[in-house]
Biopython code that builds the backbone (N, CA, C, O; Angstrom):
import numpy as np
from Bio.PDB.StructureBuilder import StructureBuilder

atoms = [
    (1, "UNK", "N", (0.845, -1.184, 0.000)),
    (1, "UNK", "CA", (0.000, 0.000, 0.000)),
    (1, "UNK", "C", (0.886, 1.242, 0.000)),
    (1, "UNK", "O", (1.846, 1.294, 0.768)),
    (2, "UNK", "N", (0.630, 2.147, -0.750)),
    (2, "UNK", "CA", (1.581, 3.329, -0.854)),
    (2, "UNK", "C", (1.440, 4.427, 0.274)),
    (2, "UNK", "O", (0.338, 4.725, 0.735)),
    (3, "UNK", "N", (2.551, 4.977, 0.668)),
    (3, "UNK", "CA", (2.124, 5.646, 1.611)),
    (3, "UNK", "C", (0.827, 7.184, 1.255)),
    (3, "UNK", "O", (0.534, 7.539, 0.114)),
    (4, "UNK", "N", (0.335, 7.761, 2.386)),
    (4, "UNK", "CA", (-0.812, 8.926, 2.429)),
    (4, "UNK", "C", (-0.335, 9.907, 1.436)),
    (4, "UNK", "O", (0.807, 10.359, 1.360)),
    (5, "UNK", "N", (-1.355, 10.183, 0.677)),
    (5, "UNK", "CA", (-0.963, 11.475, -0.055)),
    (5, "UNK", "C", (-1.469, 12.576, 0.769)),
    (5, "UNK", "O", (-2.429, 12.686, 1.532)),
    (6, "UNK", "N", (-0.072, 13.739, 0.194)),
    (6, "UNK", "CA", (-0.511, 15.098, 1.595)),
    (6, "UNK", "C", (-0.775, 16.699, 0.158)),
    (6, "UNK", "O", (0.148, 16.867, -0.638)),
    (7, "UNK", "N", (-1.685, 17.376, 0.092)),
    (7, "UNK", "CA", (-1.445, 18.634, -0.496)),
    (7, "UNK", "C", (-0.575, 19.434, -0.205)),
    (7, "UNK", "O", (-0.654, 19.416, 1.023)),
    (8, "UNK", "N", (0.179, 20.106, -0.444)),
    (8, "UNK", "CA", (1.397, 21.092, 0.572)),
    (8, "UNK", "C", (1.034, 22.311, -0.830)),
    (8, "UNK", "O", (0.887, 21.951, -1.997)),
    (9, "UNK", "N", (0.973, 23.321, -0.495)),
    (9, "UNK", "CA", (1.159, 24.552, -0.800)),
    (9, "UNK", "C", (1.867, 25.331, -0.301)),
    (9, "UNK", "O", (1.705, 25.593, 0.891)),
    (10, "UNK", "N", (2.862, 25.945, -1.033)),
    (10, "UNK", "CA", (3.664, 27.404, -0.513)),
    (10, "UNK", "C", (3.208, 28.484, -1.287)),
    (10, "UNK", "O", (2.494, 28.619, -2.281)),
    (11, "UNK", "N", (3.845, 29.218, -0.519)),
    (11, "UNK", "CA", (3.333, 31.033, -0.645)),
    (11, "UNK", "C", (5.094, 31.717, -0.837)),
    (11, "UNK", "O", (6.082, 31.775, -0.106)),
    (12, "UNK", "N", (4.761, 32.144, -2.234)),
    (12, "UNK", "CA", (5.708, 33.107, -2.830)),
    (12, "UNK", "C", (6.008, 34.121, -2.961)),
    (12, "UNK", "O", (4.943, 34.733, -2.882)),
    (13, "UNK", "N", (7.059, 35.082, -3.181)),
    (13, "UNK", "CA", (6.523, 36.676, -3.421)),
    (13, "UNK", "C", (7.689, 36.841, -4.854)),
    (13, "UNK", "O", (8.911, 36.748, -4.737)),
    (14, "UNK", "N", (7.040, 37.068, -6.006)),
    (14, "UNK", "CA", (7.840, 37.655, -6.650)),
    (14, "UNK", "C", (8.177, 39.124, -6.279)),
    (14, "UNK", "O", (7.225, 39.903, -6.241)),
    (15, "UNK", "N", (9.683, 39.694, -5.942)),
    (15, "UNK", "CA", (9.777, 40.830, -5.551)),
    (15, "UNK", "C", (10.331, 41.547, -6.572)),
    (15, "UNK", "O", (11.208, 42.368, -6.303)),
    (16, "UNK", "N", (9.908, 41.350, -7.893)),
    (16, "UNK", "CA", (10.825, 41.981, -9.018)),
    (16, "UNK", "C", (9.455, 42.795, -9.594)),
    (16, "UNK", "O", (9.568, 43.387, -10.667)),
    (17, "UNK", "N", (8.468, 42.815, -9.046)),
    (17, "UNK", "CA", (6.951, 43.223, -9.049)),
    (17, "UNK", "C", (6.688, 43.969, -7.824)),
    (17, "UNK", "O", (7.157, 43.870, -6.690)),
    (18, "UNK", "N", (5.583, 44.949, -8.484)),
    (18, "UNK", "CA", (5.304, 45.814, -7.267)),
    (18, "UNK", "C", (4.017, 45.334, -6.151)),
    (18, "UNK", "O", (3.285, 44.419, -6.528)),
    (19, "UNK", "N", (3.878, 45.682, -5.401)),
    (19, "UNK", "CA", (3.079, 44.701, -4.378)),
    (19, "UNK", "C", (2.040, 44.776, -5.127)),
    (19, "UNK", "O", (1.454, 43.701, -5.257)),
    (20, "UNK", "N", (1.513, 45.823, -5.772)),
    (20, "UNK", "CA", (0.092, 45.711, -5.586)),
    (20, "UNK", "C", (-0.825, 45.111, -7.243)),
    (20, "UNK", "O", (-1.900, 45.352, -7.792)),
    (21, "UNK", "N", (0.465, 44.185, -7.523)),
    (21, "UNK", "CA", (0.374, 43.428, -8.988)),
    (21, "UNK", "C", (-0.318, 41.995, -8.462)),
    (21, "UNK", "O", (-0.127, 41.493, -7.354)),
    (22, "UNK", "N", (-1.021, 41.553, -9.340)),
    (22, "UNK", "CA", (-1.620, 40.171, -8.198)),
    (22, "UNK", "C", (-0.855, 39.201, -8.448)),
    (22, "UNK", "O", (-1.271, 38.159, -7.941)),
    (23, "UNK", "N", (0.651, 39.034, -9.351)),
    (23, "UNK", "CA", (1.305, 37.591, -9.074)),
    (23, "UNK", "C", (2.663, 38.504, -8.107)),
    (23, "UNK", "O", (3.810, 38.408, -8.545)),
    (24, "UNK", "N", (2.428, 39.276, -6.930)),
    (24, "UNK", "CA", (3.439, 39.601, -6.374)),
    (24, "UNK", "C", (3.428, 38.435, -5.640)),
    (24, "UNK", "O", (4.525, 37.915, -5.436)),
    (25, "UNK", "N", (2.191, 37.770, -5.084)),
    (25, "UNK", "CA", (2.243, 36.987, -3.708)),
    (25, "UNK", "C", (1.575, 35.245, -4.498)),
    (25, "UNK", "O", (0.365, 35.233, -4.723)),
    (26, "UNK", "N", (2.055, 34.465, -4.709)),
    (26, "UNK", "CA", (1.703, 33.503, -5.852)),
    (26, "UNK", "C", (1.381, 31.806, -4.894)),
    (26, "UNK", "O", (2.333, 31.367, -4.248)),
    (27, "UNK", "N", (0.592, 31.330, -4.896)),
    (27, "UNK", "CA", (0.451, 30.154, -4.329)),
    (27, "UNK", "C", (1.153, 28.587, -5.406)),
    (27, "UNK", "O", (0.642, 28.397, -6.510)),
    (28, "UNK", "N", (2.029, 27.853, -5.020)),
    (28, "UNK", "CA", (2.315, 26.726, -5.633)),
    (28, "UNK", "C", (2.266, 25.445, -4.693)),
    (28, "UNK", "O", (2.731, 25.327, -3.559)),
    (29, "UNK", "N", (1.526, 24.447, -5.524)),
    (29, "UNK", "CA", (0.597, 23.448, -4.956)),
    (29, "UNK", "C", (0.933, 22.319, -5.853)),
    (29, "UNK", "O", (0.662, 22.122, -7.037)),
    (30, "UNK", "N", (2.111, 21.092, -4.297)),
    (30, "UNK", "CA", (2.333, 19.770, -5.435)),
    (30, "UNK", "C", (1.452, 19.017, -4.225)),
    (30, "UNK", "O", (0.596, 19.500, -3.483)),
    (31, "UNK", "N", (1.976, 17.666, -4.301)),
    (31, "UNK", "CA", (1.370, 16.664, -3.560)),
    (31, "UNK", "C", (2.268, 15.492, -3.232)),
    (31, "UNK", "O", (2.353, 14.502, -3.958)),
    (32, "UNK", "N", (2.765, 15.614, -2.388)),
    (32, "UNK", "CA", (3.674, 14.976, -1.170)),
    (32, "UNK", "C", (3.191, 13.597, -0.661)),
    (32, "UNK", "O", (2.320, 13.419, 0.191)),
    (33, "UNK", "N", (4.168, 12.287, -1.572)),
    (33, "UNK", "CA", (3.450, 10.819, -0.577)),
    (33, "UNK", "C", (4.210, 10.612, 0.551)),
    (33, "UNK", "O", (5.370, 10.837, 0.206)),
    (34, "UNK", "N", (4.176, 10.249, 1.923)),
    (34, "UNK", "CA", (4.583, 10.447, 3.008)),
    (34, "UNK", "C", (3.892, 9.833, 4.204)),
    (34, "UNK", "O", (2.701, 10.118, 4.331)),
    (35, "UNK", "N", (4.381, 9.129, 4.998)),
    (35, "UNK", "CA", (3.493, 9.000, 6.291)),
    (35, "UNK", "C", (3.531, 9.774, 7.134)),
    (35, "UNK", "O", (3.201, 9.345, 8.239)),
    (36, "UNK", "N", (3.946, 11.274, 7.037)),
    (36, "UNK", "CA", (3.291, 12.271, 8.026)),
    (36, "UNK", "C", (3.339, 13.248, 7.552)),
    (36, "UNK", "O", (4.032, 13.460, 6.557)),
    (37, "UNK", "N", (2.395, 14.399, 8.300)),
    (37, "UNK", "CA", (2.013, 15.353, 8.028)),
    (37, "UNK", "C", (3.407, 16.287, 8.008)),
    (37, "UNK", "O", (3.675, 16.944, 7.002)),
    (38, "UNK", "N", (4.213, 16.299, 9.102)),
    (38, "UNK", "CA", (5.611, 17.137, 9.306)),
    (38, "UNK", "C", (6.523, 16.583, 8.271)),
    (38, "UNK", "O", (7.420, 17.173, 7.667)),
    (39, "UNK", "N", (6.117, 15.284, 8.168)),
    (39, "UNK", "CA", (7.252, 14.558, 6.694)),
    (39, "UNK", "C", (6.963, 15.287, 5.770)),
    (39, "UNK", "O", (7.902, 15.785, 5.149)),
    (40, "UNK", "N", (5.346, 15.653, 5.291)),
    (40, "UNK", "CA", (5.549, 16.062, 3.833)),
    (40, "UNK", "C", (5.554, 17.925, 4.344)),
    (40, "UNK", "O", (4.993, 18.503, 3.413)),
    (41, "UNK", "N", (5.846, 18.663, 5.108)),
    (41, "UNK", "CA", (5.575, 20.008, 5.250)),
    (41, "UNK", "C", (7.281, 19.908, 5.057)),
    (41, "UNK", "O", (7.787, 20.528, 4.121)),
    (42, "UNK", "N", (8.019, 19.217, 5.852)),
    (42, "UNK", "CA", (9.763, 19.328, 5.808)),
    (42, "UNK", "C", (9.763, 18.864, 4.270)),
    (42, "UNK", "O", (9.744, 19.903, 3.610)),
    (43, "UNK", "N", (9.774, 18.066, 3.660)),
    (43, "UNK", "CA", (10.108, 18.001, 2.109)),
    (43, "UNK", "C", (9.684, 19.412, 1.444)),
    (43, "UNK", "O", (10.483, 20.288, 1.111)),
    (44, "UNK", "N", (8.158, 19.474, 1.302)),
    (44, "UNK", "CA", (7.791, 20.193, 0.557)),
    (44, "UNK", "C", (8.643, 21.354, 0.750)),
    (44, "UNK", "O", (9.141, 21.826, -0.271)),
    (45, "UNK", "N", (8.956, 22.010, 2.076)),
    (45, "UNK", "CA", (9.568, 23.425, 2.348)),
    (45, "UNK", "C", (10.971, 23.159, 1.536)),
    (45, "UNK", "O", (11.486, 24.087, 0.914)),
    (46, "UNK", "N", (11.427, 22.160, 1.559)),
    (46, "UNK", "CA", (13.134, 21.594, 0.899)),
    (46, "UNK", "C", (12.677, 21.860, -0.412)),
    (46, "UNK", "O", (13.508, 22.516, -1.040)),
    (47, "UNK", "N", (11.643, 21.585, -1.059)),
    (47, "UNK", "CA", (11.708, 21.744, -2.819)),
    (47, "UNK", "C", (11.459, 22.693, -3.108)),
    (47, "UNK", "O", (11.926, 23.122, -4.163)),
    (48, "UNK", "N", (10.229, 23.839, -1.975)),
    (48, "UNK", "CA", (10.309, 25.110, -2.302)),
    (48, "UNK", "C", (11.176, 25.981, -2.417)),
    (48, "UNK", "O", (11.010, 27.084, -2.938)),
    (49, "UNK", "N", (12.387, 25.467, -1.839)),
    (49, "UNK", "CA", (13.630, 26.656, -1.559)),
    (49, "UNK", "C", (14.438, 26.574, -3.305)),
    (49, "UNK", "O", (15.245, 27.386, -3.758)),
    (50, "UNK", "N", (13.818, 25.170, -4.085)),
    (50, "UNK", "CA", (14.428, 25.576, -5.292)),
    (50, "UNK", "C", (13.803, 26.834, -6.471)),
    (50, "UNK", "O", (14.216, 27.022, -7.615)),
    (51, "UNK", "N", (12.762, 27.528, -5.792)),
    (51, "UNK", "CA", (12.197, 28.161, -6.100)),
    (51, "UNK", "C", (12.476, 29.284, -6.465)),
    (51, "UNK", "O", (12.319, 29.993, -5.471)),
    (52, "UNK", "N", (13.025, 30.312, -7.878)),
    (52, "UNK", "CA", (13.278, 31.644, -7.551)),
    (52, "UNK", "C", (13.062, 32.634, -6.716)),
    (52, "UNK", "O", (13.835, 33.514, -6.336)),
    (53, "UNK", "N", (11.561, 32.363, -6.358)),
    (53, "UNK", "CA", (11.007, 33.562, -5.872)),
    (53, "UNK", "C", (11.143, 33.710, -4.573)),
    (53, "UNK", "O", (11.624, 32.620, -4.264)),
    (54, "UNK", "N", (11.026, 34.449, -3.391)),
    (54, "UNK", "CA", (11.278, 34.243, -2.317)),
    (54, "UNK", "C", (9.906, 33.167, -1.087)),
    (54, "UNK", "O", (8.845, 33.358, -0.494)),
    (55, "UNK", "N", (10.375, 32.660, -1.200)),
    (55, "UNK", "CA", (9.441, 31.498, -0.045)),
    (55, "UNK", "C", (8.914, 31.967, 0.998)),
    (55, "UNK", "O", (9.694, 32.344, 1.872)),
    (56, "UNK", "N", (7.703, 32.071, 1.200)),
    (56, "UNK", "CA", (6.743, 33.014, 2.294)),
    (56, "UNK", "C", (6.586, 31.674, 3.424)),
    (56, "UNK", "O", (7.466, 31.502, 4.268)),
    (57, "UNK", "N", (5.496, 30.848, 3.352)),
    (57, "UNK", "CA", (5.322, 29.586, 4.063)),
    (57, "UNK", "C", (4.436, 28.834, 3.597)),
    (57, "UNK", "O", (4.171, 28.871, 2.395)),
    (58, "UNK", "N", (3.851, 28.066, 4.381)),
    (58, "UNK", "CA", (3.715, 26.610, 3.778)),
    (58, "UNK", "C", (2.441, 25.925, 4.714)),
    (58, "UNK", "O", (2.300, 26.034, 5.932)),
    (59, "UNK", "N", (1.546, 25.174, 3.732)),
    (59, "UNK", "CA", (0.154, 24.459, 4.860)),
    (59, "UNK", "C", (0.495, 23.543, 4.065)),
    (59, "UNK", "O", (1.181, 23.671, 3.051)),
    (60, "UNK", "N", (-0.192, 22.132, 4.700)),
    (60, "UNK", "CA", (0.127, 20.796, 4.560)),
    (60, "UNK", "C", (-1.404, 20.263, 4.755)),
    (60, "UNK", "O", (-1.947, 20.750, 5.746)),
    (61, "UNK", "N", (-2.165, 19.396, 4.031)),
    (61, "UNK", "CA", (-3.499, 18.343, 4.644)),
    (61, "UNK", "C", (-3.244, 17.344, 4.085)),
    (61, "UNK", "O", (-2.289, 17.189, 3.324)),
    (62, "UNK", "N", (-4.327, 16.264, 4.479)),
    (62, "UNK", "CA", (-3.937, 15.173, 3.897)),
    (62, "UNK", "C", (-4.898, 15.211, 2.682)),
    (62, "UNK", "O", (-5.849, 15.992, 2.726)),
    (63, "UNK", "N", (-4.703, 14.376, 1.541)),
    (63, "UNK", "CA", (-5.915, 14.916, 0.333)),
    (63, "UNK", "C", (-5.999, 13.053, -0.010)),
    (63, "UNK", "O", (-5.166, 12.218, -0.365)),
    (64, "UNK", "N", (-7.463, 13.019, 0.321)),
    (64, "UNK", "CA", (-7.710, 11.408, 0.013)),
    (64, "UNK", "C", (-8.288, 11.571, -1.538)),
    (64, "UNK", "O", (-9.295, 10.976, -1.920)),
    (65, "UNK", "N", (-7.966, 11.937, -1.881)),
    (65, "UNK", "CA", (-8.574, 11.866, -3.728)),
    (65, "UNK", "C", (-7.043, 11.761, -4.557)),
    (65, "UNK", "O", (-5.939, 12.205, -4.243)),
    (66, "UNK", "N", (-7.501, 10.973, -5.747)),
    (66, "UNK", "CA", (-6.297, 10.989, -6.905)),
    (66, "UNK", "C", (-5.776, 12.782, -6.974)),
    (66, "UNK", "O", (-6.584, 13.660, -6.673)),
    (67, "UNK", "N", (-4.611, 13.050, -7.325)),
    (67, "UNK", "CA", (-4.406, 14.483, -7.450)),
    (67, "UNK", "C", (-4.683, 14.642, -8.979)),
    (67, "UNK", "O", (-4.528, 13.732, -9.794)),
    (68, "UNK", "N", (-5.186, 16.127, -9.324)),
    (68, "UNK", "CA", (-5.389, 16.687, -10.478)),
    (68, "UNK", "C", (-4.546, 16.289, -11.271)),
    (68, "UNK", "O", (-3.383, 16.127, -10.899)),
    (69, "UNK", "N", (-4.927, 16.049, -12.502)),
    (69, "UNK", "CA", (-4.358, 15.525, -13.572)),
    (69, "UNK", "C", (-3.047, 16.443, -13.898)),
    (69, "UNK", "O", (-3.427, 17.572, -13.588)),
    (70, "UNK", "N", (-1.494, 16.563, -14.435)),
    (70, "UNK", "CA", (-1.053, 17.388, -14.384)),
    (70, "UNK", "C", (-0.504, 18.089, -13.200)),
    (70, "UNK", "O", (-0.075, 19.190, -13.546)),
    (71, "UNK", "N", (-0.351, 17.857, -11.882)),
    (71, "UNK", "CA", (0.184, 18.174, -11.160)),
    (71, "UNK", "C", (0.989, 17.349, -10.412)),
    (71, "UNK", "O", (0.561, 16.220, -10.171)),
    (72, "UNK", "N", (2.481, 17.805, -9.835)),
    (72, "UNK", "CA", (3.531, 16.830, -9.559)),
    (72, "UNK", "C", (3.096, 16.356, -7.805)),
    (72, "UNK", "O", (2.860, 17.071, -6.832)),
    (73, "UNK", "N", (3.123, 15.041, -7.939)),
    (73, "UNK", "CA", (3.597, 14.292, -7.217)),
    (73, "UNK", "C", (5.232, 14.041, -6.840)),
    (73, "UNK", "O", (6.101, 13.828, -7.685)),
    (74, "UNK", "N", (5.440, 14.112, -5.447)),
    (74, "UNK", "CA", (6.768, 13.537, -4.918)),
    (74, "UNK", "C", (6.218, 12.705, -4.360)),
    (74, "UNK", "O", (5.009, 12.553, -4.186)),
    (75, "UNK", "N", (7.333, 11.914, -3.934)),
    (75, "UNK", "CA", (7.784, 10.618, -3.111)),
    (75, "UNK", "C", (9.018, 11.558, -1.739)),
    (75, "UNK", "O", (10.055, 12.184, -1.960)),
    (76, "UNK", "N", (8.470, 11.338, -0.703)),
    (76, "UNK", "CA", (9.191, 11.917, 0.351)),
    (76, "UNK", "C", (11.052, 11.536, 0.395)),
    (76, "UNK", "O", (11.533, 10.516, 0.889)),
    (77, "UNK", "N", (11.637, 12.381, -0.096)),
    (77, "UNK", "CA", (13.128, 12.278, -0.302)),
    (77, "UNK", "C", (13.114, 12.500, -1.953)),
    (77, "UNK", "O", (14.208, 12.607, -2.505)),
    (78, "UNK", "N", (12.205, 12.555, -2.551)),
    (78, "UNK", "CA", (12.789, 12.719, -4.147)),
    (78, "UNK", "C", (13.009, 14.014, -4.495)),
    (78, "UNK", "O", (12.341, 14.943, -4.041)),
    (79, "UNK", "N", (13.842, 14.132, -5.218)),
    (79, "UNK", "CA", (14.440, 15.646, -5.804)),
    (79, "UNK", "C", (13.546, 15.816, -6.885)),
    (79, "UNK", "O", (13.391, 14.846, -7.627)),
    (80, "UNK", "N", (12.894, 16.915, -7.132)),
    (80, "UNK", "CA", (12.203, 17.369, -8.204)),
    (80, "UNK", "C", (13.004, 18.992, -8.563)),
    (80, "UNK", "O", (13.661, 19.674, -7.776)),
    (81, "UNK", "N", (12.681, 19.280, -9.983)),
    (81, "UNK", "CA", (13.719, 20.371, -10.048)),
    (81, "UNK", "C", (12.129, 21.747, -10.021)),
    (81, "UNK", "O", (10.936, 21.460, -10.119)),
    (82, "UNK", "N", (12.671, 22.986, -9.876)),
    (82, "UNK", "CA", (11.511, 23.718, -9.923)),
    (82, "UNK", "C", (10.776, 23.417, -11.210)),
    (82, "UNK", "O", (9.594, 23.082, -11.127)),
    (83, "UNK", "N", (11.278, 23.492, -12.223)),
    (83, "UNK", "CA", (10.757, 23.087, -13.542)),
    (83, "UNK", "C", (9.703, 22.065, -13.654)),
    (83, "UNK", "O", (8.579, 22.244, -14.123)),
    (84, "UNK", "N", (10.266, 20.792, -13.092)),
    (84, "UNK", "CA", (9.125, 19.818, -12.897)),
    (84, "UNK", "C", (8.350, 20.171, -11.944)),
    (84, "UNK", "O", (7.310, 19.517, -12.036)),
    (85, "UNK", "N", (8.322, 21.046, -10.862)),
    (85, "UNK", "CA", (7.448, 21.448, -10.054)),
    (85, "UNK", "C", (6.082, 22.107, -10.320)),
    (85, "UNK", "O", (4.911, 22.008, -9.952)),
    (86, "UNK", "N", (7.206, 23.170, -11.539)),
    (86, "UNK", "CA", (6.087, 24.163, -11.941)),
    (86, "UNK", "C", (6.514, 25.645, -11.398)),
    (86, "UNK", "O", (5.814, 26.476, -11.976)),
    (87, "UNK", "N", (7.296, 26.171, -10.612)),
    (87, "UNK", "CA", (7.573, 26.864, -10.095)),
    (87, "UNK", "C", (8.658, 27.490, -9.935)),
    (87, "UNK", "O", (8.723, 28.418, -9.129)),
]
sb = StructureBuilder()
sb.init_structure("model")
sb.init_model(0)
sb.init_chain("A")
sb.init_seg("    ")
for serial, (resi, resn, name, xyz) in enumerate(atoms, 1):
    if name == "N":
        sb.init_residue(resn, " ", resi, " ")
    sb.init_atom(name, np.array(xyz, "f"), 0.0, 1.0, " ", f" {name:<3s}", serial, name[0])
structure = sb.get_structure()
């Protein structure tokens, strides 16, 4: 049985934009397999930092549904590059 899938979203700020542009503050959303909740919030925060933009923070749930078609899945310890992230 594979381990729990978790949603993790971070919060970005492009600062090469002025605040009051609406992709100053940008949400990016993969999906973390993991048996805990702090497992997939510590990964996810590790792949966000490959992120240009500056890294705001981060929520974690667990999501019992297949994830959206098109959006990356990790495996807790796998390297994904921002590119494959999306971000």
């Amino acid at each position: 049985m594979p381990a729990p899938l978790f949603e993790y979203v971070a919060w970005f700020r492009d600062e090469t934009l002025p605040p009051e542009d609406q992709d100053y503050e940008w949400p990016g959303i993969i999906y973390i397999r993991t048996h805990t909740l702090e497992s997939a919030r510590a990964w996810g925060d590790h792949l966000a930092q490959t992120c240009l933009d500056r890294f705001l923070w981060s929520s974690v749930e667990p999501y019992l549904e297949v994830p959206p078609a098109g959006q990356p899945v990790a495996i807790d310890g796998e390297e994904l590059t921002a590119s494959q992230i999306g971000w």
